[in-house]
C-alpha positions in Angstrom: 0.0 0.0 0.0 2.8 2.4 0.9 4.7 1.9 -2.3 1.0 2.8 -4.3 1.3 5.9 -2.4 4.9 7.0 -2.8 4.1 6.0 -6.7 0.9 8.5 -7.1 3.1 11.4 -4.9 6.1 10.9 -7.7 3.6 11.0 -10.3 2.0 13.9 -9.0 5.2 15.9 -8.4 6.3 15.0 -12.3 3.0 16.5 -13.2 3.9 19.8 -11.3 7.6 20.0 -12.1 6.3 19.3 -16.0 3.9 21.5 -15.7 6.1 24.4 -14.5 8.5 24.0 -17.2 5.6 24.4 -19.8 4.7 28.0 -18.0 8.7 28.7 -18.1 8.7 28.3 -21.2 5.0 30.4 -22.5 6.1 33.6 -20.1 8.7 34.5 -22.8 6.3 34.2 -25.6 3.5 35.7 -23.2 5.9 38.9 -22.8 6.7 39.4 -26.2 2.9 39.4 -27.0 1.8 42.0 -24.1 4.6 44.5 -25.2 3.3 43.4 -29.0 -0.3 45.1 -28.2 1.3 47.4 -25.8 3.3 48.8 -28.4 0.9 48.5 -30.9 -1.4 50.0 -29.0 -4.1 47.8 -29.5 -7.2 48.5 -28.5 -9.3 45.4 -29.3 -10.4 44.1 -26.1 -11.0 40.6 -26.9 -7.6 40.3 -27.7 -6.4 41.9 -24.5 -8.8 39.9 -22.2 -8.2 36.6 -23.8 -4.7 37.3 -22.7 -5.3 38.6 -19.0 -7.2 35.2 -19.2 -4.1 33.2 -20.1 -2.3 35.5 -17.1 -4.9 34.9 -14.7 -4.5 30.9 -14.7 -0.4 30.8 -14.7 -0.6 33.6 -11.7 -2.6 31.2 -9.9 0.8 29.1 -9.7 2.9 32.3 -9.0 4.1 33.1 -11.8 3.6 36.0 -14.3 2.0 38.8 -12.0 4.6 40.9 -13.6 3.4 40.5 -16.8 -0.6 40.3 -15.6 0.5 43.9 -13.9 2.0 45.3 -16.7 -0.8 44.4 -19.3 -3.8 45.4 -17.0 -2.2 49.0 -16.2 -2.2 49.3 -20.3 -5.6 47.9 -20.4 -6.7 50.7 -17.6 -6.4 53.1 -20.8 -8.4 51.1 -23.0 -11.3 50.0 -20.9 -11.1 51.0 -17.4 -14.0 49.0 -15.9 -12.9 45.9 -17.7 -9.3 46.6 -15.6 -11.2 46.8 -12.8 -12.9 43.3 -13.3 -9.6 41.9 -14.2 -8.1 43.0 -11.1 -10.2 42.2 -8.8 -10.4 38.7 -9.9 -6.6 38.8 -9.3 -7.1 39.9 -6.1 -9.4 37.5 -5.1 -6.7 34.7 -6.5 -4.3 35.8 -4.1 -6.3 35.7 -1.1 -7.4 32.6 -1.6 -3.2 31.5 -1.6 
């Protein structure tokens, strides 16, 4: 029984470690798109939202609030309110850490 156990918490902890590499290696691409629209100035907010999307779920794992910062004080120029709702549900993701 033990050995069952120590073989799911190995298979778990590949899962994270795997897992963590994948987000190590989207933040590059993830940075060089937000100072894409940021530069660009884009002002389509699907675009910018489907990407504070993308922000939201890596953040959850502590890792990209620079980059979910940096996007949502752009989009504070484009849409305010929508910034608002953005940040607050980043907020409420770190409280609940």
């Amino acid at each position: 029984m033990k050995k069952n156990k120590d073989q799911l918490f190995e298979g778990i902890k590949d899962l994270v470690n795997n897992f963590n590499k994948i987000i190590e290696v989207q933040l590059p691409e993830l940075k060089m798109e937000i100072n894409g629209l940021i530069k660009s100035m884009c002002t389509d907010e699907h675009k910018i939202e489907n990407t504070l999307d993308n922000l939201l779920s890596i953040t959850m794992f502590g890792k990209g609030n620079d980059l979910f910062i940096q996007l949502i004080e752009y989009y504070k120029t484009v849409d305010p309110e929508g910034a608002a709702f953005y940040w607050n549900e980043y907020i409420k993701q770190q409280e609940e850490e």
